[in-house]
C-alpha positions in Angstrom: -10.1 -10.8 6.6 -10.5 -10.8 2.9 -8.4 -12.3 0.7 -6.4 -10.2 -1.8 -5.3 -11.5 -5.3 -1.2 -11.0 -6.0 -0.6 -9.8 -9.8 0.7 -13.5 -10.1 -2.8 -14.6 -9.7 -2.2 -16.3 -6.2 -4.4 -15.5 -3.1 -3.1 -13.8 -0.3 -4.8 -12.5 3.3 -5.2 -9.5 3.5 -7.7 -6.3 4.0 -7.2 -5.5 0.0 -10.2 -6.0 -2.4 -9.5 -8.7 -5.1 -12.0 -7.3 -7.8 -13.2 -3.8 -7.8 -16.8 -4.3 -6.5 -15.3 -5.9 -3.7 -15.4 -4.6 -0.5 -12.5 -4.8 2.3 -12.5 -4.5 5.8 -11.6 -1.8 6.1 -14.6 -0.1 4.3 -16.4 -2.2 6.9 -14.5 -1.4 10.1 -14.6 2.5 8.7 -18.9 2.7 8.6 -18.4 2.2 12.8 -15.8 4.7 13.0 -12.7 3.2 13.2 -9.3 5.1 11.7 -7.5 2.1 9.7 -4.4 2.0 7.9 -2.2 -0.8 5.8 1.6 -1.5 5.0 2.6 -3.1 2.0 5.8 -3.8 0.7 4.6 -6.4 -2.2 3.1 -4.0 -4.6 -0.2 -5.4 -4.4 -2.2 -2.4 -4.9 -2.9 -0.3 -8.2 -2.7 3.4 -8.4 -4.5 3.4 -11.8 -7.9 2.1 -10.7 -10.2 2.3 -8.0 -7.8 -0.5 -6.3 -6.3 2.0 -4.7 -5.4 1.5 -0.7 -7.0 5.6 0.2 -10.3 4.0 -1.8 -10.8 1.2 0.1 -11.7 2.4 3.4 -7.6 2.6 4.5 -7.1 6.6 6.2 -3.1 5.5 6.4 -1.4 3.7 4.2 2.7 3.2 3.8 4.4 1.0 1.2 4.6 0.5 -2.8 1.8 0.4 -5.2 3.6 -1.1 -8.0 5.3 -4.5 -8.0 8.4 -3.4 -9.6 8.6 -0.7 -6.8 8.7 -3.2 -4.3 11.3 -4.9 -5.4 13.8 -2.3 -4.8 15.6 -3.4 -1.9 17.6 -0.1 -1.8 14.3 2.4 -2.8 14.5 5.9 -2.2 10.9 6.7 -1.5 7.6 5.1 -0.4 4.0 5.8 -1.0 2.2 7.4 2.2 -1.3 8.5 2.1 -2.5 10.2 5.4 -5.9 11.2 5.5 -5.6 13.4 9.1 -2.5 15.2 7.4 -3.5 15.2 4.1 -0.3 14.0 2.9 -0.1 11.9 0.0 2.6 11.0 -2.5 5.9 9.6 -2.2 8.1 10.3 0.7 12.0 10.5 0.2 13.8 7.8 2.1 17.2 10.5 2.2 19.5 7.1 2.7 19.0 5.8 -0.5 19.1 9.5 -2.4 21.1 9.3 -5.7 21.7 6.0 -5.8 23.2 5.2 -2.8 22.7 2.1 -0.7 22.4 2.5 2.8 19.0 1.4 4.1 17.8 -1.8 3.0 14.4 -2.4 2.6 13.4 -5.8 2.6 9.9 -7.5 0.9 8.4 -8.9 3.8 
């Protein structure tokens, strides 16, 4: 697997691209065909540039794309991106609605 660089500047293994000319992969495993997708709780992917889970070969993806995000034990949505649905956005966890704390969500 590729390694993956962590807003703190540490390494980390994962299918993520470090720079954005990198390639991960899962832009690999997807020019033979396969469907891939990624979970991410740590916030380790960035919305606002090509960084982006859906453009780096990943059909599914689950999780947070900021770090602040992730660090909501108790969030009340995640980011899902489904390329066979066509979903993508953020998806209401309804236990954590308005503020309340019922499911925890733990950084893993």
């Amino acid at each position: 697997m590729l390694g993956g660089i962590q807003p703190s500047g540490t390494a980390r293994r994962c299918g993520c691209a470090s720079a954005a000319g990198d390639i991960t992969v899962a832009q690999l495993l997807e020019q033979s065909g396969f469907h891939t997708g990624i979970d991410s709780a740590n916030g380790i992917w960035r919305r606002r540039h090509s960084g982006a889970p859906w453009n780096k070969g990943f059909d599914e993806f689950a999780g947070y794309l900021d770090p602040g995000d992730a660090e909501n034990y108790y969030a009340d949505f995640v980011w899902r991106h489904d390329s066979k649905t066509g979903f993508h956005g953020k998806e209401p966890l309804i236990a954590n609605a308005g503020g309340a704390k019922r499911e925890y969500i733990p950084i893993y």
